[in-house]
Each structure stands twice: as structure tokens, then as C-alpha cells.
N, C-alpha and C positions, 0 to 999 in steps of 0.2 A: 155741723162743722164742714167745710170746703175740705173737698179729697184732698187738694193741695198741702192743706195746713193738718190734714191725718199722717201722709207722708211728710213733712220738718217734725213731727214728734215722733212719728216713727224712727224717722233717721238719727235724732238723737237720743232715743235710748238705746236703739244698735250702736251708735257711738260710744256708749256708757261702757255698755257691756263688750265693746270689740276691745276698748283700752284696758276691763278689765281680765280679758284673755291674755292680750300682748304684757301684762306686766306679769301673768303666772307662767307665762312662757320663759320671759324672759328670766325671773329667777331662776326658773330650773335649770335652762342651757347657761345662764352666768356661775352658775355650781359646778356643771358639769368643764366648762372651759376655762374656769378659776383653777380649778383642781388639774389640769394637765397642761395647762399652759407652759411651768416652769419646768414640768417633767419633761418635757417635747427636747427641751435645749440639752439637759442632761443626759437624755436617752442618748441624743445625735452625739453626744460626746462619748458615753460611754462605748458603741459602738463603731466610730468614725473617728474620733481623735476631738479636742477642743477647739481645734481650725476652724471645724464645721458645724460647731453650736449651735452657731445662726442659721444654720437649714432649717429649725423646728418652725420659727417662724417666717423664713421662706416660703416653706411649701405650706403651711400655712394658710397664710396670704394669695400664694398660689391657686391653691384650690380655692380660693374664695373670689378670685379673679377669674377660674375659669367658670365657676358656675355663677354670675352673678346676671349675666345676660341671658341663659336660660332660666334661671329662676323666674329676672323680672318680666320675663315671655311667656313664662306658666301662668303668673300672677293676673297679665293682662289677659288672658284667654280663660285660666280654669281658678282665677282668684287666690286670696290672697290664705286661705284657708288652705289648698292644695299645695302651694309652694312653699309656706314652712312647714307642713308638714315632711314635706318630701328633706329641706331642710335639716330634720332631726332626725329623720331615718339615716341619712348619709351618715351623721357625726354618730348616731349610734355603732353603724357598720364599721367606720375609722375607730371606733375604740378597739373594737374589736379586733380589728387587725394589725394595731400597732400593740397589741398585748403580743398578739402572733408573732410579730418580726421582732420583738425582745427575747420569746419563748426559742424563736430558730435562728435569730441572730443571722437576718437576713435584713441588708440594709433596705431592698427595695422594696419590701414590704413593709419598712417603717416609713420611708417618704410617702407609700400610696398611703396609708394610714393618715397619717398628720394630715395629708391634702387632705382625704376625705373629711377631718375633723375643724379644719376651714372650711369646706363647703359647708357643714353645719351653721359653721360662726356668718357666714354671709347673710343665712338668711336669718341669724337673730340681727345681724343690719338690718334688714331689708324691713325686718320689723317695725323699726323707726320709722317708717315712710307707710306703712299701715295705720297709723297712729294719727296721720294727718288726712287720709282718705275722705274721712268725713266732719273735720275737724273746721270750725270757724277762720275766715284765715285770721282776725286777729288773734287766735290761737292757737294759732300751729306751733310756733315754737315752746311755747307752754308742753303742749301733747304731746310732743314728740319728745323732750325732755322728760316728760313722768314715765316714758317706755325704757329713756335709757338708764335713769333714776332707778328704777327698779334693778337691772343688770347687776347695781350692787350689794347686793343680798346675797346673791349666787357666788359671785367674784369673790368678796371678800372674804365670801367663810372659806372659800372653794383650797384658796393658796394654804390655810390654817389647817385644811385638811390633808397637808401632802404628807409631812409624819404619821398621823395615825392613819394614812390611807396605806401607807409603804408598809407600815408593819402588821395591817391584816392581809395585807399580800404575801407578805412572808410566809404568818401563817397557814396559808392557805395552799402555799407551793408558788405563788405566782416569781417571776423572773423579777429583780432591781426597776425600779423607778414606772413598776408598771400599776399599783395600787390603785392609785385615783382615777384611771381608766373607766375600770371596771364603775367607779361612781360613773363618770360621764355614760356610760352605755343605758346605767337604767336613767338618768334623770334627761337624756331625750327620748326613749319612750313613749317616758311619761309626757313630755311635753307633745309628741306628737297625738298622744291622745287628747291630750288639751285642746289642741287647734281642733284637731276633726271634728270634735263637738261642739265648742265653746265658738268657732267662728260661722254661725249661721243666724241668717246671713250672710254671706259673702260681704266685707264693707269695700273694698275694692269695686265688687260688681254693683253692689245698691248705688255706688258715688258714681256710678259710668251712666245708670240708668236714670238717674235725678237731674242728670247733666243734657239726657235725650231730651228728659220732658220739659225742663226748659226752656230747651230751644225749640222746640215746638209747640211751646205755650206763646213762644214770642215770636209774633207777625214780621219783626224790623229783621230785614236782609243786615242790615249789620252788627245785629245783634249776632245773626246765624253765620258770618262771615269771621266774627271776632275770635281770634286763638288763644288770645291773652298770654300772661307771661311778659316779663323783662327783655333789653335789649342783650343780646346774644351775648354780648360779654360779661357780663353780670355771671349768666351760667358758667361763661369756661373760667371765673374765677374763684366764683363758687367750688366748684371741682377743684382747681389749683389747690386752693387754703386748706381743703378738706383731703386733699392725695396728701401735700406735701407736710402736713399736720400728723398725718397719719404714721408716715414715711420715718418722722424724727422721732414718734413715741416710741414706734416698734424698734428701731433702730437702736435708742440705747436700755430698752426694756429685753432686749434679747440677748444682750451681752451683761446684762446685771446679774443674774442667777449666778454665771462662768464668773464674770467680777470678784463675786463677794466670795464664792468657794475658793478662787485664789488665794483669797486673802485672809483665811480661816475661818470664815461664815460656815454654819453646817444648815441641814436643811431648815431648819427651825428661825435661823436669820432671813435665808431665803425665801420661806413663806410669807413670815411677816414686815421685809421690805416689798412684793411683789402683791400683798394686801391691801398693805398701804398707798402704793402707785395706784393700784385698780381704784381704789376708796378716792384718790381725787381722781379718778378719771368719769365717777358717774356719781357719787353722793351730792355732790352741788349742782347736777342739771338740773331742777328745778328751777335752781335761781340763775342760772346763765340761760334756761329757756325762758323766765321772764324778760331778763336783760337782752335778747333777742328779738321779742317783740315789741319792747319799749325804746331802748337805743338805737335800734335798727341792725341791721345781717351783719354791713360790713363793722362800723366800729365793734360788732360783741366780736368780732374774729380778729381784731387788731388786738384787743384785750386777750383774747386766746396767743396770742404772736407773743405779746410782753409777759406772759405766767412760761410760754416754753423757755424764752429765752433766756431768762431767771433761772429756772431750772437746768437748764443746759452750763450753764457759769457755775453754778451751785454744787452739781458733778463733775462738771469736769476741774472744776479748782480744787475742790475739795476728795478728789478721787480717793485719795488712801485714808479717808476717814470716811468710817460706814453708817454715818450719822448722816451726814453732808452727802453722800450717794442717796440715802431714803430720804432726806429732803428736795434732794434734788427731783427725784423721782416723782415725788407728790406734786411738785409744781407742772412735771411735761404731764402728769394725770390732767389735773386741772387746765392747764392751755388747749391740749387734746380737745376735754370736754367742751371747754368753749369756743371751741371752731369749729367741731363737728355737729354741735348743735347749730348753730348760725348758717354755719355753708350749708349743711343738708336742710333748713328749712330755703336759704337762699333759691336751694337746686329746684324745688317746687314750688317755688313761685317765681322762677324765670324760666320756665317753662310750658309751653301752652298744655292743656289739659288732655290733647287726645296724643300726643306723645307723651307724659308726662312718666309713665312707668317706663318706658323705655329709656327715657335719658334718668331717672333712677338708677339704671340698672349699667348705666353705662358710667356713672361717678361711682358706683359702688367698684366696677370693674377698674379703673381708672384708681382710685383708692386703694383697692387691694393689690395690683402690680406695685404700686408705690413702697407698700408695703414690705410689698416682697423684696424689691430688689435694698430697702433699707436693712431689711435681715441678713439679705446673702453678703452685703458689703460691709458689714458692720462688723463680724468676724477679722477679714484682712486687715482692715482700720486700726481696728485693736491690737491686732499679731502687731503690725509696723509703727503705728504711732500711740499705740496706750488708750486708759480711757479717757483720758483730756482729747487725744485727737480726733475722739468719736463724736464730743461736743462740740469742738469746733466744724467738723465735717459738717453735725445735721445745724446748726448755726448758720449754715450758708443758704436751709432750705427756708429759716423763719425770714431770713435777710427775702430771700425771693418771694412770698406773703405780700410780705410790706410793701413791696416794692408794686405789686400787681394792684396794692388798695391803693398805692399813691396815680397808679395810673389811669385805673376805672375813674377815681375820683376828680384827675382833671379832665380826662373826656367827659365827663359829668354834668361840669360845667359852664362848659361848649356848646 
């Protein structure tokens, strides 16, 4: 057999086995940040006032924005192995120290906390884009779907576990709303023991070095010449649908926990509507990563635009019925799902291959300030116009989606 045709079986059983790292990773940190996601907004209340609920997923998001560009600069240099690692050691340290700033009722040690427990969440992102590494391109969107498919396993049980995490914290002496913490600290861990072993190979660095030997199997200057990737706008709308996608989930996902306690929900309602959200936010990637690679990037992200928008009418009409808030909820899951998977396969394949982690790293960062600033404003939103006026607010960001696919689409044509 030609060494050539030893390395394509080689690479795809490291593919086998890299996707099946990325989806034991991904359960574990989707447990661990299932499970303190709703606590994050509580905690910021119970110490801050309800104004400022929306900081949980501010800083969040924050932290996830600020480390998303050194991540994808680890990943390019020391693989993809070393930077979620590094990844789950952060969210391990943020659990821990946002147990700390409940225990001393120190708020700045809750913000650094939650950030560091976003830097975690980034690189269970950045995971997705591992997942395509070595992946066929008519498969990308498939693969990278089955990494975020997985997330929900961890997520869903994670929110069911907030009551029985809260009251062996009791037990235990631990401070209000700190329980599930203490879950998220061991199950990244474990997940960083996962990668350090489970990704060897490096598929980041096997897909850099498959990439050399090609071009130096092949004689044609324009072959060696060739950068590949889409015309530039393709990428910045890529990022658009996938920041401002992002921006509307978090947005009315951070004021639902505060919502529902309003309104007499106790923690057991708020588990299992923030269950429920997570469950359409990753249980149908599969079939929206098919519909990505058979419909094509931009319609499965327009289809993502009409599940938010639905959802966003669905809440915000139905606000003072907590039925119609969890339905609601489930549809911005579901739109979410289907634009993030589309635009982040879109991001790498309009982008040429020797950038291509870099501008990864830059829609992740781009995505997570979105994020943020949908958390930090989403509080005021609510104080001044309610939860209808939160709908309407992020309603303005699907309005601007649509608007970016109707334009690519007639320069398209041109």
C-alpha cells in the first residue's frame, strides 16, 4: 500500500477516535456548566440586587471573549489537545472561586469566578471546530453537530441537578446557590484528563501536516498558490448570524431563571425550564448538522432566524404564562442550534486553511462579546420595559440576520 493511502486511514481513525474524545469532553463540561449556569444569575442577585442578574452571563461571555483568541493561538501552535485542556483547568479554578466569593461575600471574586468559568465554556466552543479538523468537507457540518449533540447529556441533567446539588451543599456547610459548583470543579477535571490522553494525536496538528504534504506532493504553482475559502463576506456573515444568534439566546436565557422566581417558580421550575431550553439547543444537531450540509450554510441559518423568532413572540406574548415562557424558550434553543451550527461550519469554509484557526478564534471572540453585552443589557430591558420588551429588543437582532442573508444573497448573484 502507497504511504500516501497509509496516512488517509490513518487520519481517519484519528478522526474516529478524536470525535470520540470531543463528545466525552463535551458531556462532562455540559454537566458541569448545565449545573451552574442558572446558579451564576441567582448568585449575582443574591449578592448584587436582581438589576444585576444579567452579570452571570456577562462575565460569562466575557471571559469567553477574552480567552477565545489565545486559546485559538495555543491550539494553532501547541494543538488542540493542550488548549482544551487548559480550557477545563480554568472552569475548574472558577468553580472554585466563585464557591469563595459566596463563602466571603465578596462580589469581585464572584465576577473573576463566572469569567473564569466562561473561559472554560469557550473552549467546550472551540471543541466544535476540532471536530471538523479532519473531518470530509461534505461532513463538516454533520461532525461538528455530533460534538454539540453530545453537550446535551451534560446540560440537561446538569439544570435537574440544581436542587439536589443545593441541598448537599447545605449539608455539607457550603454557602446558598453554591452546590453545583462543587459538581462543575470535579467534572472538568476529569475532562482535562480526557483530552491529555484521549487527543493523541494532536488532529489539529495531523490536519496542518496532511495539508504540507500535499502541497508538496503537488508540482502545480497553483495548486501551492491556492488559499481556498469563500469570498470574504460570506465569513463576516458567518460571524454576524452566529454573534447575533448567540446574543438573542443569552439574552433572554439570563433573565428567565429572575422571570420565573418572580413569578413564583422555585428552583425546581427553574431547572426544568432551563433544561428544557438547553435540550432544544443541542438535542437536534444532528439533524440541523445534516440540513447544513444538504440545504446549504445560509438557508439552514435562515431556518435558525424563523425557530428564534417564533420563540421570541411565543415569550414575549405569552410572558405571564410559564408554559409559553418554556416554549418559548425551547424554540430560541432550537434557532440557536440551527445557526450555530451552519454559521460555524460556514466560518471554515470561508476561510482559507493556514488562517483558519485564527479566524475561528476570532468568531468565537466576536460571538462571545455578543453575548456579553446581550446579558449586561438585558437586565435594564427588563427593569424598564418587562419581558415582552426583551423580546422585542432581541427581535431586532433576527430582523438584522435576515437582512445580511438577503444581501450576501443578491451580491450572489452579480
Amino acid at each position: 500500500m502507497p504511504d500516501s493511502a497509509v496516512v488517509e486511514v490513518d487520519a481517519a481513525r484519528v478522526h474516529r477516535r478524536t470525535l470520540g474524545v470531543l463528545v466525552t469532553g463535551q458531556v462532562l463540561g455540559g454537566l458541569g456548566f448545565g449545573a451552574t449556569l442558572s446558579m451564576g444569575s441567582l448568585l449575582f442577585e443574591d449578592l448584587a440586587g436582581a438589576e444585576f442578574s444579567g452579570l452571570a452571563s456577562t462575565m460569562s461571555t466575557l471571559g469567553a471573549a477574552v480567552i477565545a483568541i489565545p486559546l485559538a493561538r495555543l491550539a494553532a501552535s501547541r494543538g488542540r489537545r493542550v488548549s482544551l485542556s487548559t480550557g477545563a483547568l480554568l472552569a475548574a479554578f472558577g468553580a472554585i472561586i466563585t464557591v469563595t466569593a459566596a463563602a466571603t461575600q465578596v462580589i469581585g471574586l464572584l465576577f473573576l469566578g463566572i469569567a473564569l468559568i466562561g473561559m472554560g465554556n469557550a473552549a467546550n466552543l472551540q471543541a466544535r471546530f476540532a471536530a471538523t479538523d479532519l473531518a470530509a468537507p461534505q461532513h463538516r457540518g454533520r461532525d461538528l453537530s455530533i460534538v454539540v449533540w453530545t453537550t446535551t447529556v451534560g446540560a440537561v441533567i446538569g439544570p435537574l441537578l440544581l436542587s439536589p446539588g443545593e441541598a448537599l451543599g447545605r449539608q455539607i456547610g457550603l454557602p446558598a446557590f453554591t452546590g453545583p459548583f462543587i459538581l462543575t470543579t470535579i467534572t472538568q477535571v476529569v475532562a482535562l484528563t480526557v483530552y491529555l490522553i484521549g487527543l493523541r494525536p494532536d488532529p489539529l496538528l495531523l490536519a496542518a501536516r496532511l495539508r504540507a504534504q500535499k502541497l508538496l506532493a503537488d508540482a502545480s504553482s497553483a495548486a501551492r498558490l491556492s488559499v481556498g475559502g469563500l469570498p470574504r463576506r460570506f465569513y463576516i456573515f458567518a460571524v454576524l448570524s452566529v454573534s447575533l444568534s448567540h446574543a438573542t439566546m443569552v439574552a433572554v436565557m439570563a433573565m428567565t431563571p429572575v422571570h420565573i422566581e418572580s413569578h413564583g417558580g422555585d428552583l425546581t421550575v427553574v431547572g426544568v425550564t432551563i433544561s428544557l431550553h438547553v435540550a432544544g439547543m443541542f438535542a437536534l444537531s444532528p439533524l440541523f448538522g445534516i440540513m447544513a450540509d444538504r440545504l446549504g450554510r445560509v438557508p439552514s441559518i435562515l431556518v435558525g432566524q424563523l425557530l428564534l423568532a417564533a420563540g421570541l413572540v411565543t415569550a414575549g406574548f405569552g410572558a405571564e404564562n410559564l408554559t409559553a415562557v418554556t416554549v418559548g424558550l425551547v424554540l430560541i434553543g432550537l434557532g440557536w442550534s440551527a445557526s450555530t451550527i451552519a454559521g460555524s461550519a460556514l466560518v471554515t469554509e470561508a476561510t482559507p486553511a493556514v488562517v483558519r484557526t485564527r479566524n475561528q478564534g476570532r468568531n468565537d471572540l466576536v460571538m462571545s462579546l455578543s453575548g456579553a453585552a446581550g446579558g449586561a443589557l438585558a437586565g435594564p430591558i427588563v427593569a424598564m420595559f418587562g419581558f415582552p420588551g426583551l423580546a422585542a429588543a432581541a427581535a431586532v437582532l433576527v430582523a438584522t440576520v435576515v437582512g445580511g442573508a438577503v444581501v450576501i444573497g443578491v451580491r450572489g448573484r452579480r
